[in-house]
C-alpha positions as MATLAB code, in Angstrom:
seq = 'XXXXXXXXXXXXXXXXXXXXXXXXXXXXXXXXXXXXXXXXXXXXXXXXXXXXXXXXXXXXXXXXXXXXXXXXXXXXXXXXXXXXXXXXXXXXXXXXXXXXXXXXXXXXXXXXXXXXXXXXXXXXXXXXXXXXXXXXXXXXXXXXXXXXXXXXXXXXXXXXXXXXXXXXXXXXXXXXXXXXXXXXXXXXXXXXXXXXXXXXXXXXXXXXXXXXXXXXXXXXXXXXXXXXXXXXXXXXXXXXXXXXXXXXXXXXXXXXXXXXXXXXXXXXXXXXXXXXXXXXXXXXXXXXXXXXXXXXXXXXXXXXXXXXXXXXXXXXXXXXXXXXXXXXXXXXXXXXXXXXXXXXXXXXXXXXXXXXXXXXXXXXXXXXXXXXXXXXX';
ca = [
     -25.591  109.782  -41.688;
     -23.186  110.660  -39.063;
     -22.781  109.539  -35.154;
     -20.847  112.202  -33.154;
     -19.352  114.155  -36.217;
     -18.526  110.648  -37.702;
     -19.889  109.018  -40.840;
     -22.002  105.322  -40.002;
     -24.223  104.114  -42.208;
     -25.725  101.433  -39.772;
     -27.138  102.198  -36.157;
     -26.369  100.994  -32.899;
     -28.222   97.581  -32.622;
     -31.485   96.495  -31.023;
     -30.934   94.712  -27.887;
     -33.420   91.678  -28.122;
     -33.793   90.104  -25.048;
     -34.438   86.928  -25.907;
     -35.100   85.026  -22.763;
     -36.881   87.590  -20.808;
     -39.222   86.978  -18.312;
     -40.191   90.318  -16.113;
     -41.345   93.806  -17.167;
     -40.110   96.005  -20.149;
     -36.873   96.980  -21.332;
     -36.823  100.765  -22.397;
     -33.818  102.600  -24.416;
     -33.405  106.070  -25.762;
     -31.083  107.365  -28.157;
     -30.023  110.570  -29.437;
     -28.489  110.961  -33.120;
     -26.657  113.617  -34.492;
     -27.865  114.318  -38.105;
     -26.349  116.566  -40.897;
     -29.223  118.680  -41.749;
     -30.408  117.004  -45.231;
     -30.897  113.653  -43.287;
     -35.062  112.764  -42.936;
     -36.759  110.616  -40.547;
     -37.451  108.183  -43.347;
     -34.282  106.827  -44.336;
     -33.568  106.092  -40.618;
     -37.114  104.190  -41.026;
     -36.244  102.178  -44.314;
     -32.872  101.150  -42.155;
     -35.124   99.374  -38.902;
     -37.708   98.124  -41.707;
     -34.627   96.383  -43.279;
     -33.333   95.114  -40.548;
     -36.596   93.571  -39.678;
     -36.528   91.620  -42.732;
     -32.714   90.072  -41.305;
     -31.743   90.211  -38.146;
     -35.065   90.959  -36.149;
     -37.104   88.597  -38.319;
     -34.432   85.413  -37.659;
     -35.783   85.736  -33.892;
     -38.358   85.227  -34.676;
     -39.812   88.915  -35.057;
     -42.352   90.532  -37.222;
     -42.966   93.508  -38.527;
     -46.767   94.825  -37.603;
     -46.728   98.109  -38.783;
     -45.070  101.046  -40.244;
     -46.846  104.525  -39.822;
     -45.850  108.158  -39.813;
     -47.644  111.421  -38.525;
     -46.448  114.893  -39.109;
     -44.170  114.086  -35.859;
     -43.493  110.620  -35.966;
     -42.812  107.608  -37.189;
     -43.415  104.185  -35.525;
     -42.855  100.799  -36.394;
     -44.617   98.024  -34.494;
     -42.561   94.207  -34.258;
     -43.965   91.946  -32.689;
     -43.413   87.923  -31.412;
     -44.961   85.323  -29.396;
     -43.002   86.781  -26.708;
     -43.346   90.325  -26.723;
     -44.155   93.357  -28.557;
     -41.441   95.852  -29.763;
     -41.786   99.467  -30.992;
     -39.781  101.921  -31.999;
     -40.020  105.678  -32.214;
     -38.675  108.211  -34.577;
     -39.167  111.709  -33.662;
     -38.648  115.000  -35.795;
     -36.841  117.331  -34.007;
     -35.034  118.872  -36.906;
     -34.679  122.082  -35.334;
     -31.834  120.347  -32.782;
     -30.283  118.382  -36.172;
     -31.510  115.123  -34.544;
     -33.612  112.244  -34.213;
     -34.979  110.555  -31.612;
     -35.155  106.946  -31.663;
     -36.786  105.262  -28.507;
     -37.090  100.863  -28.056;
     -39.515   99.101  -25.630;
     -39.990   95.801  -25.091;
     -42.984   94.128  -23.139;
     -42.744   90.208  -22.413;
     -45.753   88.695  -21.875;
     -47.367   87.647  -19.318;
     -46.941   83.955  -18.466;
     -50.017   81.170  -18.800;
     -51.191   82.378  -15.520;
     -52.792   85.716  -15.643;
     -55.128   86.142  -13.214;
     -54.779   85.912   -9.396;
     -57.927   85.376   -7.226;
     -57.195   87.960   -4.516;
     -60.083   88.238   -1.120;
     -59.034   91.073    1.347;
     -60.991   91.735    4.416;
     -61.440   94.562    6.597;
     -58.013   95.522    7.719;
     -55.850   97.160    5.100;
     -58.546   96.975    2.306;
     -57.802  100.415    0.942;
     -54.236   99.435    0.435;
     -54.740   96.196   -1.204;
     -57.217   98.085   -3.748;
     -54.820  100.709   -4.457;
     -52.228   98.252   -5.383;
     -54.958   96.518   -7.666;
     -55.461   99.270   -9.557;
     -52.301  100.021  -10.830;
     -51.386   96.580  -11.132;
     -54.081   96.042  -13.442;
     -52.850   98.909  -15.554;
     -50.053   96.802  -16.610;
     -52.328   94.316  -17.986;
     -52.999   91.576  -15.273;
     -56.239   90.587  -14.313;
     -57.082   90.094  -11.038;
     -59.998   89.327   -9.615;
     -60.445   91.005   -6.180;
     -63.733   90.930   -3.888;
     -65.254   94.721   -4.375;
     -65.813   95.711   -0.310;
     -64.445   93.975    2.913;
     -65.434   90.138    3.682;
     -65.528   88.162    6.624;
     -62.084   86.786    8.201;
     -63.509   83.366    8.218;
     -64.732   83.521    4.828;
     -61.486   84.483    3.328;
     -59.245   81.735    5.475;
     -61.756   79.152    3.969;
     -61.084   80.493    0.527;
     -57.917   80.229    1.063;
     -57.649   76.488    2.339;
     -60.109   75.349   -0.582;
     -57.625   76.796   -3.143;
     -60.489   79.645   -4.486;
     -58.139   82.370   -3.290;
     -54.586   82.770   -3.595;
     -53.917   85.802   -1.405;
     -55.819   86.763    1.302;
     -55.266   90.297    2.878;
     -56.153   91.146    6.622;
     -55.212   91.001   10.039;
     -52.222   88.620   12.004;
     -55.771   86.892   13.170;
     -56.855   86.287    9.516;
     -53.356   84.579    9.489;
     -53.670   82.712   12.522;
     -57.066   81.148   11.453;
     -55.370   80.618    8.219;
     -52.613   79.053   10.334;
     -55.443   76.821   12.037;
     -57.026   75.867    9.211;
     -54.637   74.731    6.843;
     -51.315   75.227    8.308;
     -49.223   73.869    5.461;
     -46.940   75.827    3.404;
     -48.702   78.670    4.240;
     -46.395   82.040    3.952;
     -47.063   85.407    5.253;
     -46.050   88.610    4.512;
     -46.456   91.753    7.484;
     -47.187   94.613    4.431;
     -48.027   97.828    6.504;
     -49.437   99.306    9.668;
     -52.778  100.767    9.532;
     -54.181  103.510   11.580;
     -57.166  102.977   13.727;
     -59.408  106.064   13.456;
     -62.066  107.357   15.936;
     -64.047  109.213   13.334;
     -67.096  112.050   14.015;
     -69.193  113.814   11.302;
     -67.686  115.936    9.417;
     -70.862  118.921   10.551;
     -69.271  118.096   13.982;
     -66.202  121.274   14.413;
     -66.562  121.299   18.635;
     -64.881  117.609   18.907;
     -62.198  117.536   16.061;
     -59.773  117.165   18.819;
     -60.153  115.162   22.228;
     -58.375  113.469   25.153;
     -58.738  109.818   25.090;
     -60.842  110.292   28.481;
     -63.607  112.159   26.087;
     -63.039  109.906   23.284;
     -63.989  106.839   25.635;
     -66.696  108.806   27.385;
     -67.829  109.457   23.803;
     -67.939  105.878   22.631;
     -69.790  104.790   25.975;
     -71.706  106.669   28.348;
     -72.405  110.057   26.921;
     -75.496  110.377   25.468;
     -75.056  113.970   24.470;
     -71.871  116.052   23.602;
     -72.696  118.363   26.117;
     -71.960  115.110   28.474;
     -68.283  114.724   26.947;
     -67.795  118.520   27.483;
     -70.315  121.505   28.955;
     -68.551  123.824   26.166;
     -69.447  121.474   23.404;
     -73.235  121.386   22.070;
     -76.852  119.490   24.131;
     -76.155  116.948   20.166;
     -77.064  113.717   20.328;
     -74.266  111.077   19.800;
     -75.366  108.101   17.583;
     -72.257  105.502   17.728;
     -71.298  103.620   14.967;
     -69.188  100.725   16.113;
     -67.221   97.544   14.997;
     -69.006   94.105   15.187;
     -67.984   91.934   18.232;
     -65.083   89.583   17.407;
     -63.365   91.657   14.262;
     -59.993   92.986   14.689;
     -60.841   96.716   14.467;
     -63.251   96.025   17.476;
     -60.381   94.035   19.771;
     -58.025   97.093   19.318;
     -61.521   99.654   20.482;
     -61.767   97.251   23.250;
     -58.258   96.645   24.102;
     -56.314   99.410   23.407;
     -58.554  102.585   23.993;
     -60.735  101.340   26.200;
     -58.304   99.329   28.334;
     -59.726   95.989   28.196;
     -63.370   97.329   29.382;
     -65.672   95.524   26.616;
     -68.366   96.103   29.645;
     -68.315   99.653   28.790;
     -69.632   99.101   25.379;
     -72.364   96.846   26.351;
     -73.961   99.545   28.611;
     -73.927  102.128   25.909;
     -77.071  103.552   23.918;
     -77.899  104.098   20.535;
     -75.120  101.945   19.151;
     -74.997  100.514   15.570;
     -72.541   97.861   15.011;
     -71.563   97.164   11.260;
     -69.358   94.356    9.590;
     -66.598   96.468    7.817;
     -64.734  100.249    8.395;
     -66.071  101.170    5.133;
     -70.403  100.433    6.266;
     -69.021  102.195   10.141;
     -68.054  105.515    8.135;
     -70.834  105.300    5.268;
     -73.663  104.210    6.942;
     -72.824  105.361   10.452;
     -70.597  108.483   11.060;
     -72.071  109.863    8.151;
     -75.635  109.434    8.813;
     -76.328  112.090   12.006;
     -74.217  115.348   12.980;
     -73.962  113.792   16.206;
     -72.298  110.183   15.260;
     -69.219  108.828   16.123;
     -67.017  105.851   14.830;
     -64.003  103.842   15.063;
     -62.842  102.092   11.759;
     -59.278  102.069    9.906;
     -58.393  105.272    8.237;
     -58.653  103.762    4.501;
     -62.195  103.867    5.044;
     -62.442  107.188    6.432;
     -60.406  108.423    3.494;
     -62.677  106.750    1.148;
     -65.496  108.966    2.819;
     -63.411  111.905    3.612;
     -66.300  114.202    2.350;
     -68.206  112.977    5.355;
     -66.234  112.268    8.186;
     -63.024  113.089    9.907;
     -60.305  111.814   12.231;
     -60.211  112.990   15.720;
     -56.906  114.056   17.194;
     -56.182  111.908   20.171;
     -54.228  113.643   23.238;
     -52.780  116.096   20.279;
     -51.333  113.059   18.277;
     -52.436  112.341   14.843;
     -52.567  108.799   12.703;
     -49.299  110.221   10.872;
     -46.928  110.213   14.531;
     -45.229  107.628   14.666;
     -46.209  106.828   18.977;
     -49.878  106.858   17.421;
     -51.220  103.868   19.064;
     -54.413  102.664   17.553;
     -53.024  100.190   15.015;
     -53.341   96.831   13.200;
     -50.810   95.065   11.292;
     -51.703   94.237    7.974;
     -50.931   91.122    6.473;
     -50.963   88.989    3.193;
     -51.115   85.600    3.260;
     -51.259   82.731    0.247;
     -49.548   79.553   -0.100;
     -45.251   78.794   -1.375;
     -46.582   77.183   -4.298;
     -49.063   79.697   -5.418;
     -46.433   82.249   -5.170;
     -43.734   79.886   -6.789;
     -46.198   78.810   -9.645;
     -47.842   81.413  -10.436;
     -45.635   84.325  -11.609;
     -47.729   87.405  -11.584;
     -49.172   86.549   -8.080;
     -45.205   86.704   -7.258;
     -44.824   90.066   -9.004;
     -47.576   91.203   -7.136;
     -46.908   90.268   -3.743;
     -42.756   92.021   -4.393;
     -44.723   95.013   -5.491;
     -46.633   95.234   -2.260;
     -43.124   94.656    0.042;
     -41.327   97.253   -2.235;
     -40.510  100.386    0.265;
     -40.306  102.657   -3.020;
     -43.001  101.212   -4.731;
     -45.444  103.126   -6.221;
     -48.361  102.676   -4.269;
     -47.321  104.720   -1.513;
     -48.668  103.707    1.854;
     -49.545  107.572    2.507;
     -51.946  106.971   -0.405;
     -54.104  105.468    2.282;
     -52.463  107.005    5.306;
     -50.499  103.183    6.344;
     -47.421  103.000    7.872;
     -44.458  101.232    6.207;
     -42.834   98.576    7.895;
     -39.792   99.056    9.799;
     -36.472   98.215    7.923;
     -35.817   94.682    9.784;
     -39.210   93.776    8.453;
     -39.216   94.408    5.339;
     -35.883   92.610    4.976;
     -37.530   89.582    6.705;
     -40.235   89.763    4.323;
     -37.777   90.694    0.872;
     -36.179   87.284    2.000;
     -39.032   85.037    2.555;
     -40.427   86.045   -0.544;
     -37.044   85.262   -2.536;
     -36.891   81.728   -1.056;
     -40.208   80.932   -1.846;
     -39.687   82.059   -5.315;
     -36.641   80.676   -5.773;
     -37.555   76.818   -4.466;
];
């Protein structure tokens, strides 16, 4: 064989990282082949070495198998899994030879994660693809209560909890020791109409109040918009989503809300867009925008004052928050790795999956470093 125009009759050696703790290790290599050099005496050469070198730490060799356009050999050790590539690609007079290397997970595998209505979307999406690399976790299917989740938390069933900064300050209450929190996002708060309504996709918030509240028509929001009428699908009294209605867009009036008709006040975004907004032509709904996404086939946001959830002076928002304990997240390795994925700005699960905000930079350096010492001690 030859390397570059020179003669070798070894190849570059397997890095075997033997202590490793996190993720994989991938390498690719190109080799320059005279043309009467085949795939399989580059295979006999790994095979051999798995009977010396890889096989004194404490490798073995699974498997050896060849298609028309490959051939793979599997290793494999308490530790890890290797495989190795070799790909026919005579036409270029090389070979491709590709390593990986997956360490295992550690003893603890599975985290026990509750999220509740705030920032549920995100937290799901970030399940997902976490569990595609193998970890289980086992995550509550829709939104719970704030109080139920804080008590899980404090009686060691959970060990990350996902909502609002009032989920942490009742976690705070509760069992205030070594808790740590992480501020994760910003989520959009949506009001949401039908999506058979195309008179009100955009209002002032003076019709989106009148809307919410005293209308009992459309035709009362606006004479140009249809006699329709509006069925309101609202946040229960006490959640976060329904402080922000009551605080934010409707300036601290909760007596407002009490007045109106036909309202229907559900538990979590996803039941106010589902079983609400989605129900009537006519119906109208405030929830955060992961559950309007979630039902974007039947409902839509309504553009406040001309300002959309993706402007930045947008000002219906929550914070979203995770919160579990510094010895959960120092014992248990994969809840660590999951909780760095979540505060990665580049990660993978982009917030605009779920139309969140990222954290500002000052933030997410607070929250890189608060993770590391908890890790770390």
């Amino acid at each position: 064989f030859q390397l570059s125009g020179e003669p070798w009759t070894a190849f570059p050696q397997i890095p075997l990282p033997t202590d490793a703790q996190l993720s994989q290790f991938f390498l690719d290599q190109n080799f320059e082949l005279p043309v009467d050099s085949d795939r399989d005496a580059i295979a006999q050469l790994y095979e051999e070495l798995a009977a010396g070198e890889l096989a004194a730490t404490g490798w073995t060799l699974e498997s050896s198998s060849r298609s028309d356009v490959r051939h793979s050999l599997i290793w494999s050790r308490p530790s890890g899994q290797s495989s190795v590539g070799i790909s026919d690609v005579s036409s270029l007079n090389k070979v491709g030879v590709s390593f990986s290397f997956n360490t295992a997970v550690p003893a603890i595998t599975e985290i026990n994660l509750l999220f509740s209505d705030v920032g549920s979307g995100q937290v799901e999406v970030l399940v997902d693809q976490v569990s595609l690399n193998g970890l289980s976790i086992e995550a509550n299917d829709r939104e719970m209560d704030e109080a139920a989740a804080v008590s899980a938390l404090c009686d060691g069933t959970a060990d990350l909890i996902s909502g609002s900064p009032a989920l942490a300050a009742a976690a705070r209450q509760q069992c205030p020791e070594g808790l740590v929190e992480f501020t994760v996002a910003q989520v959009p708060l949506v009001v949401a109409i039908n999506q058979e309504n195309d008179w009100a996709r955009s209002m002032t918030t003076a019709e989106a109040i009148a809307a919410l509240t005293t209308a009992q028509t459309w035709a009362d929001v606006n004479p140009a918009w249809p006699d329709t009428p509006i069925l309101r699908a609202l946040p229960a009294t006490g959640t976060a989503v329904y402080e922000v209605l009551v605080n934010e867009l409707l300036g601290e009036d909760a007596a407002a809300l009490s007045g109106a008709a036909n309202v229907f006040q559900f538990n979590t975004g996803f039941d106010v867009i589902w079983n609400g907004v989605s129900s009537e032509a006519g119906a109208i709904g405030f929830a955060p925008i992961d559950a309007l996404l979630e039902n974007a086939d039947e409902a839509t946001a309504v553009q406040l004052d001309g300002r959309t959830t993706d402007d930045d002076a947008y000002p219906l928002k929550l914070t979203l928050v995770l919160v579990t304990r510094d010895t959960t997240l120092r014992d248990n390795l994969p809840l660590a790795a999951f909780v760095g994925q979540a505060l990665l700005p580049d990660t993978d699960v982009a917030p605009e999956l779920v139309g969140y905000q990222p954290v500002d930079s000052a933030t997410r350096q607070r929250n890189e470093a608060l993770w590391l010492e908890s890790v770390e001690n």
